[in-house]
N, C-alpha and C positions, 0 to 999 in steps of 0.2 A: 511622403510618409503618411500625410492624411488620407490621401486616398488609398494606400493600403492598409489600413486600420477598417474605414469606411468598407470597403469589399469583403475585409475576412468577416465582418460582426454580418456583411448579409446572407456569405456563404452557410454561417454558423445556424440566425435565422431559419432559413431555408432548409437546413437540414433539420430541424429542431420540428418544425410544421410535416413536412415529409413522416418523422417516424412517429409521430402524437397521429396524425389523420392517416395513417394507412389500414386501420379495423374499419375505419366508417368506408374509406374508398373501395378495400379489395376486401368485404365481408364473406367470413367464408361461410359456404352452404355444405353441410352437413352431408356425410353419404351414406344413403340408406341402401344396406347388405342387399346381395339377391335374394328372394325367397326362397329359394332351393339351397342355400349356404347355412346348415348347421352349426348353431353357435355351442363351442366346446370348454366347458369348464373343465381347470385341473383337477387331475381324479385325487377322490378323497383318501387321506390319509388315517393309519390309527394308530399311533403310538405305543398304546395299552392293547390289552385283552376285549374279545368279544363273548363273552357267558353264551352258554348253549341251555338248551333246556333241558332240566333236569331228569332222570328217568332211573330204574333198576334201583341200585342202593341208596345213589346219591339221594334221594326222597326222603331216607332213612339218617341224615346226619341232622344232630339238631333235634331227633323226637327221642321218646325215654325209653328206656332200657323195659319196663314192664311193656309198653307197647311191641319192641319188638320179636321181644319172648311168646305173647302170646300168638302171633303169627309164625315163627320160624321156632319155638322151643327153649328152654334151656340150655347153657352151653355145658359142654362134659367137660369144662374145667375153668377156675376163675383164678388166676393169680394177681399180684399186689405185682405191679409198675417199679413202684420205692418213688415213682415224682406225680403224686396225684391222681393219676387212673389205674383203673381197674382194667384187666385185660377178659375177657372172656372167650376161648376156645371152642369149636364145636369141628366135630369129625366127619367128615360126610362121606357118602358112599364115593365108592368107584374113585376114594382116592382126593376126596375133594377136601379142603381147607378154607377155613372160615374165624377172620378173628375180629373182635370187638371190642375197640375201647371206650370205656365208658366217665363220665367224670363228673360228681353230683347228681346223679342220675339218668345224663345226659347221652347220648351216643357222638363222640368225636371223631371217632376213624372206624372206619371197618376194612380188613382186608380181607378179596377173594382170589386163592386159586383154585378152580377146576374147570368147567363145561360146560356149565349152564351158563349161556347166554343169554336167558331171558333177565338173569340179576344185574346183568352190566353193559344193557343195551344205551346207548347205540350202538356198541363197541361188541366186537365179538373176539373170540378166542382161536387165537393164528391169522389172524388179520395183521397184514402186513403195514407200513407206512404211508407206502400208495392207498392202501386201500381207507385208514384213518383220514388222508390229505381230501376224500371222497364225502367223509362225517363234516372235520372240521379243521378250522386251520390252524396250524399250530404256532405258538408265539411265543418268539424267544425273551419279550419283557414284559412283567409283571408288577402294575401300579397297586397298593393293595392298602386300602384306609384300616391302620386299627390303632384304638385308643386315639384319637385324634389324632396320629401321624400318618404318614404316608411312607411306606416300604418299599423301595424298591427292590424288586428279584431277578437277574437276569440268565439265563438257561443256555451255557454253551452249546457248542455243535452237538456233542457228544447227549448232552442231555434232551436236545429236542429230537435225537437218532434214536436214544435208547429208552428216555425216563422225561416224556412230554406231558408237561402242566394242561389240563385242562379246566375251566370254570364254566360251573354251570349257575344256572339262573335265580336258586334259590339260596344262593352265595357259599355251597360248599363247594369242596377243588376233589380232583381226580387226577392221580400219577400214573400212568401206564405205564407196566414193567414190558420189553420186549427185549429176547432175548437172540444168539443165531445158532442158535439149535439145528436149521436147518438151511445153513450157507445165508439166508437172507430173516430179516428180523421179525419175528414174530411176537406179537400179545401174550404174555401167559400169564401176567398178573395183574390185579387191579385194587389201586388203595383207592379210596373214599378217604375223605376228611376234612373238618372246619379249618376257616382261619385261623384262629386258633393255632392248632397245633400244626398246620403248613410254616407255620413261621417259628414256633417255636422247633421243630425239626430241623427247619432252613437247611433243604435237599440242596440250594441253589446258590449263586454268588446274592449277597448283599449288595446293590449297588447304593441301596439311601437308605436313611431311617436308620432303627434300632428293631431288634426284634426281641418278644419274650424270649424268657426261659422255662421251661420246666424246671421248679422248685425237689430238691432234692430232700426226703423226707429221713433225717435224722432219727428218730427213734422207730423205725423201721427195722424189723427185721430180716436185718440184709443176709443173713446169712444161710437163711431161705430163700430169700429170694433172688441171690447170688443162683443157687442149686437149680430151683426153676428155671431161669432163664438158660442156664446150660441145657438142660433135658430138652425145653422149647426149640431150641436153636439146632439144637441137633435133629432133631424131628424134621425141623425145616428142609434141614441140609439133606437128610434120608430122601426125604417127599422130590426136592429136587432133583436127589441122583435118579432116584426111581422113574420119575416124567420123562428122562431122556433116556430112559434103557440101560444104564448101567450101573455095575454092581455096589451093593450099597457100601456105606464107610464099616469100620469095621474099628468098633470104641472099646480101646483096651485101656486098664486101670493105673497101668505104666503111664503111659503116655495122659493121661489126663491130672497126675498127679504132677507130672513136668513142667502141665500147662501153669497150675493152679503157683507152683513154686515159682516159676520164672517171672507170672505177673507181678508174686508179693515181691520178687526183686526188684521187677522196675519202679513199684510201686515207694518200695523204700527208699531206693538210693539212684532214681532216676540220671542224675552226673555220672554215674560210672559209664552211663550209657551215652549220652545225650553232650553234645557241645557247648558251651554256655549259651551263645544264639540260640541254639534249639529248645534249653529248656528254657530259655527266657519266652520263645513262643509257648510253649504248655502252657507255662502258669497264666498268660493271659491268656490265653483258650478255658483254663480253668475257672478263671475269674467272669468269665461275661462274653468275652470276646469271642463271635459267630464264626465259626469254622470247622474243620474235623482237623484231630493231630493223626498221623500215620507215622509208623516206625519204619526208617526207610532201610532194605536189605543188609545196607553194612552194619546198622544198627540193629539189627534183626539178630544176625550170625553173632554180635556182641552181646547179645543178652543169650542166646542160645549155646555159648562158648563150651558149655561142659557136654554136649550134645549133641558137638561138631560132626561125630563119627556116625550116627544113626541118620543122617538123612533124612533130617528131618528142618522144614521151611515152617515161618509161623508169619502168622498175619494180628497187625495189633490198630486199634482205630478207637478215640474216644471223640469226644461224648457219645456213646449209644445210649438212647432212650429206650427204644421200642426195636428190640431186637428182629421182629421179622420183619420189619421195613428195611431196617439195615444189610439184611441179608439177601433180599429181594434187591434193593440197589446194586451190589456188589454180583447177583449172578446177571444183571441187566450193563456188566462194565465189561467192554472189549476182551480188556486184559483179565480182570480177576473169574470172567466167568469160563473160561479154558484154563484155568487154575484149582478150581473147583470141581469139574468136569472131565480133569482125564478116565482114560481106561484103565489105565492101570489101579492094583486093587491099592488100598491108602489106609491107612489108621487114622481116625480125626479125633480129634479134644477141644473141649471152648471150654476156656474158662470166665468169670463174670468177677467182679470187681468194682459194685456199683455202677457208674458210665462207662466203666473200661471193659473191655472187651479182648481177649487174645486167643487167636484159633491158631492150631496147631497141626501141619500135615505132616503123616510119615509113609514112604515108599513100606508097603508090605510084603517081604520076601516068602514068608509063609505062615499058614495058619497055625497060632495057638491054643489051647486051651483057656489062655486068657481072652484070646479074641470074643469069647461068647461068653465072657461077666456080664456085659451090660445088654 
């Protein structure tokens, strides 16, 4: 028995010595790469946005309204927002559209449609996505510092195909409207605008943060500028049917009274229409909460119930701030922009309701006398 005691303690020993001394006995030598074997680091990532540098308008966000005036003019028309800014309109030839919003004297957005590509270089007009992918690269998520938070934005399929974020260098953004006017997508619009009001818009999903609001101005006279923004909007929608060659809307006083009725009914008694869920989303959409509310078809046909017989489809979407952005998204949408777009001839209405918005189409069987009131 002692001598099996005595064996295991020298086996144990033994082995103990073996694993302590085996660096000193078997040291190992280091292997140095061939020369000709390029060492490969993992390629770098970017989670956020790369800023491009700034050119055409984007120059122009951030300096003041008298500056831009005396290089481009005064605009042929100013209307009041109702949330802060000042919109400024200018007409251009051959068709061309130009708006400005302005805020403490500030310029914060400006939108261009026509053909001068020298305004909104690097970008040209009918430039495809290939050919964009050729400028810069387009990113689906958007890290974005304000007010000492951090915002996240992120830009589905749809919006990096249609309505692609761009930032340039001297920290304004740029939304590229494309549209497929011609079987494959095309450029034909271009917004400019600060952080700011990129987030207060919020074109995009929220993924972090909180974003401003546009303060809505109470003693404002909405009921002009209710009226404005119709006229505006419609202009829009003219200027679009016109771009693609067909025939324009055709604004009868029937039918715009419809509109104006039907909104103050949702307006009032939104449950007649609406589910509890649904309208329990509104009112936090109303309250703060980042989103757009849409009226979805069966709820469309339910507010248009007396109406049933004329053939006539309406489209409703709130919060709208900045009506030609809005409109410009919507002809840059798969769906709404062959909605907006047919050949066939159509009667339109928009009516205005503060942030609420309801446009109205109707199949036109034949010309009235009323067709040419407005």
């Amino acid at each position: 028995m002692k001598q099996r005691v005595l064996l295991f303690s020298g086996i144990f020993i033994l082995c103990l010595v073996l694993l302590y001394m085996q660096p000193v006995w078997f040291s190992t030598v280091p292997t140095v790469p061939p020369e000709n074997e390029v060492h490969k680091e993992p390629p770098a990532t970017t989670l956020n946005y790369v800023p491009i540098q700034s050119e055409g308008f984007a120059n122009w966000i951030g300096k003041s309204l008298q500056d831009f005036q005396e290089e481009y003019g005064k605009a042929d028309e100013q209307l009041s927002s109702g949330f802060s800014f000042q919109i400024h309109r200018y007409f251009l030839d051959e068709g061309g559209y130009l708006e400005v919003n302005v805020e403490q004297d500030k310029i914060t957005a400006i939108k261009f449609l026509g053909e001068d590509n020298s305004f909104i270089a690097p970008f040209e007009f009918g430039m495809t996505m290939n050919d964009l992918a050729k400028t810069t690269m387009v990113y689906p998520n958007f890290k974005i510092s304000y007010n000492k938070e951090t915002v996240g934005l992120e830009l589905t399929e749809d919006d990096m195909n249609y309505r692609p974020l761009i930032a340039f260098d001297n920290g304004s953004f740029a939304i590229l409207f494309f549209d497929l006017q011609k079987g494959d997508s095309s450029l034909y619009s271009v917004m400019y605008l600060n952080k700011s009001t990129l987030l207060k818009l919020a074109p995009y999903q929220v993924t972090e943060g909180n974003v401003p609001r546009f303060q809505l101005e109470e003693d404002a006279d909405w009921e002009k500028i209710n009226q404005e923004k119709q006229v505006q909007s419609s202009s829009i929608f003219q200027q679009l049917r016109k771009r693609e060659n067909l025939t324009s809307f055709r604004e009868i006083t029937t039918l715009q009274v419809e509109s104006k009725e039907a909104l103050e009914r949702f307006e009032l008694e939104p449950e007649d229409i609406l589910t509890t869920e649904r309208l329990q989303t509104l009112k936090r959409l109303q309250e703060g909460e980042p989103g757009t509310f849409l009226l979805s078809e069966n709820e469309m046909q339910d507010l248009l119930e007396n109406e049933s017989g004329s053939k006539i489809k309406g489209f409703f979407e709130m919060p709208v701030y900045d009506p030609v952005f809005t409109i410009l998204s919507w002809h840059s949408d798969p769906y709404l922009h062959g909605r907006f777009t047919k050949e066939k001839k159509e009667n339109l209405a928009v009516a205005y309701s503060k942030e609420n918005i309801l446009v109205l189409l109707q199949e036109s069987e034949k010309v009235t006398k009323e067709s040419d009131d407005q």
